[in-house]
Every structure is written in C-alpha cells, then in structure tokens.
N, C-alpha and C positions, 0 to 999 in steps of 0.2 A: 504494500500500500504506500509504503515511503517512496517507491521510483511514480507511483501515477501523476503527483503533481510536477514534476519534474519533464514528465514527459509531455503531458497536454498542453504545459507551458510552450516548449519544445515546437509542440505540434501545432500550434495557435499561430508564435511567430512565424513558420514556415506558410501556413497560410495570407497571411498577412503579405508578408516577403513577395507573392506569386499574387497575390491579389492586386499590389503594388506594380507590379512590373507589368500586368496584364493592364490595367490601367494609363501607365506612361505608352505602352503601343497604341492602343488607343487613339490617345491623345496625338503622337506621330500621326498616325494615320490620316486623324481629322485635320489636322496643321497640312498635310502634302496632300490632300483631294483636290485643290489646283493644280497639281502636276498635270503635263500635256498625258496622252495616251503614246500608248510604247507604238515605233515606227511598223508599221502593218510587216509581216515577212514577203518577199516576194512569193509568187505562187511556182513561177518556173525558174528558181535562183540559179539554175547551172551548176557546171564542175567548180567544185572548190579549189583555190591555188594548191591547198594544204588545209589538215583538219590535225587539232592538239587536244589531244586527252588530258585534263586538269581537273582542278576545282577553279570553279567560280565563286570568287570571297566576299565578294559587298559590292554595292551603288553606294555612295556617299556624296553631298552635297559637293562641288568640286574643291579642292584647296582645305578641306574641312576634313579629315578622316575620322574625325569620332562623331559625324552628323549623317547617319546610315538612312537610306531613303526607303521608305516601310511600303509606298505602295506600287500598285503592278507586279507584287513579287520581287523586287528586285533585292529585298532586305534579306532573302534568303537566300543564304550560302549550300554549295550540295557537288557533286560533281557534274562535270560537264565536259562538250566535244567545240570545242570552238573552230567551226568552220573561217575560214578565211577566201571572200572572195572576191575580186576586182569592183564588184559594185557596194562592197561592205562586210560585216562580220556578223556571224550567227552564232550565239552563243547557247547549244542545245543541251539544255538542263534537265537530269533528274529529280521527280518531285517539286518543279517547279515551271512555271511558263517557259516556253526558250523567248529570248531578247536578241532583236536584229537593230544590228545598227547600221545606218546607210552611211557609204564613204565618205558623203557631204556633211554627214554632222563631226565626224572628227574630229578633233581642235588641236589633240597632244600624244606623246605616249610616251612614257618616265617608267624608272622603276622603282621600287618603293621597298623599303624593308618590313613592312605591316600596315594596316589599315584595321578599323573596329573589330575586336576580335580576332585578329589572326596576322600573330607576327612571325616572320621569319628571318633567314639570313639576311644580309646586306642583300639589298637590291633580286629579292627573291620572285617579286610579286612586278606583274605587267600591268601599267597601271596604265587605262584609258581614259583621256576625258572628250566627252563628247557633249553636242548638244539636246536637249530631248522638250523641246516647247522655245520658252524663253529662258532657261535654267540649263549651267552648266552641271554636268554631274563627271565624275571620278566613277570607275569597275576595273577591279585587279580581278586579276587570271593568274593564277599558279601552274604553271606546265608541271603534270607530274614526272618528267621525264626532266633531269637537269638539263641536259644537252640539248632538249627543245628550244630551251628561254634564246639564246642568241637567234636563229632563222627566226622565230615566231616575233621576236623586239623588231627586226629587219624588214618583216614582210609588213607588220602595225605600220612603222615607219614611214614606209614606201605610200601606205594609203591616205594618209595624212596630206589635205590639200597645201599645197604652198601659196605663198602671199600670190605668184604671176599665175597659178591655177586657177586663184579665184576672182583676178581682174578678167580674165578669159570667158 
C-alpha cells in the first residue's frame, strides 16, 4: 500500500506531461493552417536522375531548426526514397504523405549537423530550403548510405536555380 501513492503520483504526472504536449501540437497546428498546400506530384514524373534511400528528418520554418512545421505531414520524420528528378525532388515517405518539390521552388542546399530532434555528425544531414506559399521552409535528408551524401549534395546543387536562370 506504501508504493500506490507513489505510483498514481507517478502516473498522474505522466498524464499530465502527454496531455501537455498533445496540446502544444495543437496549438502548432492551429498557428501553421495558413501554410500554402504541398506542390501537387506530377502525374507522369519520368525517370529519376537517381533515387536515395534515407530518413526524412523534419520541415522546419527556414533558418529556424527548432520551429518544426506540424502541418501536411511534414513534422513527421520516418524513412524514405528521395527520388531526384530534372523537374524537382520526391520525397516518398513511409507512414506518411510523400512531398514533391518543384525545381522552381528551390532556394539553397547546406549541410547541417542536426535539426529538431535529430543530430548527427558534422555536416551529416542534407538540408533543403525551399519555397512552399509565401514561406520559406528548411527538410534535411539523411542518406542512409554515407557514400551517398556527396553525389546526392551534387545533384540538390545542380537543381538549385541560379540568379541568370531566373532572369531567363
């Protein structure tokens, strides 16, 4: 009888704790319902240049890694096949929506040693920022293959419009 107060104590904060955090999503949620809608996938996207088997780690507000973007899915991390194709990238997720981003929304591509949740070595994580409305956002990709991360930084690289692409 001496361990039961001890425990439903225990038990109460734990609810409390998950009650809390189930609330602050929430609330993320209701704060990003202006986000634009994710870029439609093309219907006949083609041969990919290359496809990389990873985890897909977060969306986060751009320049901001601890401000993780809760709606469209994007807030959740899982594995994934990111196709790489001349017209943009597909990021085809388990357990969660896949995310296409057209070449035109682009902006950058860095490499990051962590982001919300999930840090690794120096410069582990391929970090994209792109456009999606009027709002810049940050999506790192971890190639699970080390050897991947250079080709996959090279090919992001290459799709990224330059200042004379975009006066063109």
């Amino acid at each position: 009888m001496d361990k039961f107060g001890p425990a439903l104590l225990t038990l109460s904060l734990i609810v409390v704790a998950v009650a809390l955090m189930l609330a602050g999503w929430r609330g993320r949620l209701r704060r990003q319902q202006d986000m634009a809608p994710l870029p439609e996938i093309p219907a006949e996207a083609g041969q990919p240049l290359e496809a990389y088997e990873g985890q897909y780690v977060v969306t986060t507000t751009a320049g901001d890694w601890l401000d993780r973007v809760g709606v469209h899915g994007l807030g959740i991390r899982g594995n994934a096949l990111l196709r790489v194709y001349p017209h943009g990238l597909l990021f085809e997720r388990s357990g969660a929506p896949d995310i296409y981003i057209p070449r035109g929304q682009l902006r950058d591509v860095r490499t990051e040693s962590g982001m919300i949740g999930k840090f690794v070595e120096k410069d582990g994580l391929a970090v994209l920022t792109w456009r999606l409305g009027e709002r810049d956002v940050d999506t790192a990709f971890r190639t699970r293959n080390a050897a991947d991360k250079t080709p996959l930084l090279a090919q992001l690289t290459s799709l990224v419009p330059t200042a004379s692409q975009d006066e063109e």
